[in-house]
N, C-alpha and C positions, 0 to 999 in steps of 0.2 A: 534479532539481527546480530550477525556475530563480523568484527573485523579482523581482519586476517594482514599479516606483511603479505603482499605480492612479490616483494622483493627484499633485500637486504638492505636497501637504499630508504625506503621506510624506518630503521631502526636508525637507521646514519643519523636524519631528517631529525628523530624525537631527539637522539643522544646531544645535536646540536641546538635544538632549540633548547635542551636543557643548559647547555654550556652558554648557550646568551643570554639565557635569565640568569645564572648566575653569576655570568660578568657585570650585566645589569646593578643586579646587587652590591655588589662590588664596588664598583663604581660612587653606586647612589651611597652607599657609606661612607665613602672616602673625601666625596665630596661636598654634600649636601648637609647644613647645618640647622639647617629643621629639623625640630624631633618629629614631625607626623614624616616626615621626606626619611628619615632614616628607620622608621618603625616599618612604612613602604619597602623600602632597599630589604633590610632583615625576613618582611614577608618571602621577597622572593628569591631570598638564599633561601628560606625555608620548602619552600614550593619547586625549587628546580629540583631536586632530587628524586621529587613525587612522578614527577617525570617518567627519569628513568626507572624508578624501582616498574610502576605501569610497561613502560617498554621492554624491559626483560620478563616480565609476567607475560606477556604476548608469546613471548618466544617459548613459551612452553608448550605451545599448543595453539588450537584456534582459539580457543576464547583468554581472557585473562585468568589467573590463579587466584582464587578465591581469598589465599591468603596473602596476597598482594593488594588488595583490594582493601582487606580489613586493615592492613598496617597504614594504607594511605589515607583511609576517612579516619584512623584513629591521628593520624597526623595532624591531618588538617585541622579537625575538631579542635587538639589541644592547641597548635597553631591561632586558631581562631579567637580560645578564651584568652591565651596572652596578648594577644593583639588588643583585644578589650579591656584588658586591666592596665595595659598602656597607656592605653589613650583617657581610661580615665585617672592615670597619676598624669598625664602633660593636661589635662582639663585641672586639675589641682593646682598643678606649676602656674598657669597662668593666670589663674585667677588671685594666684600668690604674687608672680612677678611682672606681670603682664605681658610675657613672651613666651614664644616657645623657641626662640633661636638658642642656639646651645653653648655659643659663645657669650651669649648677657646673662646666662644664668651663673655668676661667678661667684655669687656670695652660698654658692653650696660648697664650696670647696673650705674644707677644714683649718 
């Protein structure tokens, strides 16, 4: 099964959903004071881009570039291991301070 733009307005489509996940991001960093809510946010600064890099890889042809494809699982993959050595340092944090809000965490500051 191979997908194809029919139009130009498919490329618009992806290029803006990549720009709402990363306002999303955005956002969620700026304002959210949880660290599982901000490691979230960071996900999907990471993940918009993946986006795009896939919808220019389209544009080279009918199918995607093979070497678009590799750069995006290698993304994600490492994407993924930091995400999990995240979560298990705020799984440390709180078994330390018994929160994970980022404002009560004060007594790390030097």
């Amino acid at each position: 099964m191979s997908i194809t733009f029919d139009s130009f307005t498919d490329f618009e489509v992806l290029l803006a959903l990549s720009f709402i996940m990363l306002l999303m991001g955005f956002y969620g960093l700026t304002t959210k004071r949880s660290t599982i809510r901000v490691i979230m946010a960071l996900e999907m600064l990471v993940s918009a881009p993946n986006i795009v890099f896939i919808a220019f890889g389209f544009t080279q042809g009918v199918n995607v570039d093979p070497q678009t494809q590799t750069f995006v699982l290698i993304t994600l993959s490492v994407g993924a291991a930091v995400v999990g050595l995240a979560l298990a340092f705020i799984r440390k944090v709180y078994e330390h301070f018994q929160t994970t809000e980022i404002d009560d965490l004060t007594t790390l500051k030097g």
